[in-house]
C-alpha positions as CSV (number, residue, x, y, z in Angstrom):
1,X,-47.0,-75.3,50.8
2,X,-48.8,-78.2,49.2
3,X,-51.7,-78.7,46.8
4,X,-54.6,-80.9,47.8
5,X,-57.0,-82.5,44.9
6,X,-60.9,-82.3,46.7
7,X,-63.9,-83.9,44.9
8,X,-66.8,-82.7,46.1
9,X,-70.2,-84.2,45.8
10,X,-73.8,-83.1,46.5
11,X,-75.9,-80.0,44.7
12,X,-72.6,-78.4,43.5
13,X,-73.4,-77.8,40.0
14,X,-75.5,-74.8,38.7
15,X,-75.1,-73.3,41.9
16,X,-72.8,-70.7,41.7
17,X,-70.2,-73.1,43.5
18,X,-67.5,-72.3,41.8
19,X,-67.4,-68.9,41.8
20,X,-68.1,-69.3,45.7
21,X,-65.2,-71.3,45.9
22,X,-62.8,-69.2,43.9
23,X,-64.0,-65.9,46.2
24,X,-62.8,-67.7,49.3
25,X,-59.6,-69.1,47.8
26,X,-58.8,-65.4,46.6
27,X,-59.7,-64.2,50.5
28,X,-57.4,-67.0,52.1
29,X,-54.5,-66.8,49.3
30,X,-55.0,-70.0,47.9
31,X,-53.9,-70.5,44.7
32,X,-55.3,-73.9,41.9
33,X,-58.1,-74.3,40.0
34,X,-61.8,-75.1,40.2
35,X,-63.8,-77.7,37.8
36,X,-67.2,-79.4,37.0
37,X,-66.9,-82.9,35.9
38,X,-69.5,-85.1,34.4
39,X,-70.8,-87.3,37.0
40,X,-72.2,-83.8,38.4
41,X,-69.1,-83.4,41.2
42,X,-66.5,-80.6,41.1
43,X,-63.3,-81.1,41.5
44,X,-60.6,-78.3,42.7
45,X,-57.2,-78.6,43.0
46,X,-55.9,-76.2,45.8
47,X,-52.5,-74.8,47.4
48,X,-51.6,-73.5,50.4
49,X,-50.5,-73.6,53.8
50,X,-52.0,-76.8,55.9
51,X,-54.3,-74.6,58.2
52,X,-55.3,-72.3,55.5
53,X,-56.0,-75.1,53.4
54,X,-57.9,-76.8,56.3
55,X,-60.0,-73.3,56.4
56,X,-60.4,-73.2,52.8
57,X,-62.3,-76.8,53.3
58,X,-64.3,-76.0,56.0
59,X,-65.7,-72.7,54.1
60,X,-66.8,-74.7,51.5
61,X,-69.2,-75.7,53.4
62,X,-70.9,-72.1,53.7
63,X,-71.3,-72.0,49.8
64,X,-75.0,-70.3,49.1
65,X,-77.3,-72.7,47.6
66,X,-74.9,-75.4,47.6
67,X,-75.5,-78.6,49.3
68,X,-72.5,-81.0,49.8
69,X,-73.0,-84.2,50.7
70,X,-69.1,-85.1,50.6
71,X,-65.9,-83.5,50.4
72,X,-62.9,-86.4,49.5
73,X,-59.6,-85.1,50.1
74,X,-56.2,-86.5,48.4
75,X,-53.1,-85.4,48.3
76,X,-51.8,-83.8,44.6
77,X,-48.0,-83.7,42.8
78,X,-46.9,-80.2,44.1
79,X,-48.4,-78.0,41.2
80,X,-47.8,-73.9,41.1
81,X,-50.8,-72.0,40.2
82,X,-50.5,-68.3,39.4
83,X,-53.9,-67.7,40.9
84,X,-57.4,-69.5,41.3
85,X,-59.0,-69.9,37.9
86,X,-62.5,-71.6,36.9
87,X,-62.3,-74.1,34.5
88,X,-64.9,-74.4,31.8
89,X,-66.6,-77.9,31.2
90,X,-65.9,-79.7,28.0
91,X,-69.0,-82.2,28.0
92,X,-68.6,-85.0,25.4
């Protein structure tokens, strides 16, 4: 297991992105957390196995009404998440 920080960029904000990609995380058993941040990118932090990680990313891409330009993946300090939560903005 690892956990995997992604910022994605692109029409991913007001979307229903989030919740799109909490629903596949929950399919695939991938645990973290999903966030907007202000520069209008989201950010998740995601663990799992490599490949289901790797399918978690690629499903992203199928996200209804979302339009990602750019998906940057980094590598994260181990983290355990209980399960895949959404994480409400706190603008200013």
């Amino acid at each position: 297991m690892k956990t995997i920080e992604l910022i994605i960029s692109g029409k991913v904000q007001r979307v229903g992105f989030r919740a799109c990609a909490r629903h596949i995380a929950t399919n695939l058993g991938v645990t973290g957390e999903v966030e907007n941040l202000t520069d209008g990118k989201v950010r998740i932090l995601a663990t799992g196995d490599d490949v289901i990680l790797e399918k978690f990313v690629s499903m992203l891409y199928g996200c209804p009404r979302a339009i990602i330009r750019d998906i940057e993946v980094h590598q994260y300090i181990d983290t355990i998440f209980p399960d895949f939560s959404i994480k409400r903005a706190t603008y200013g």
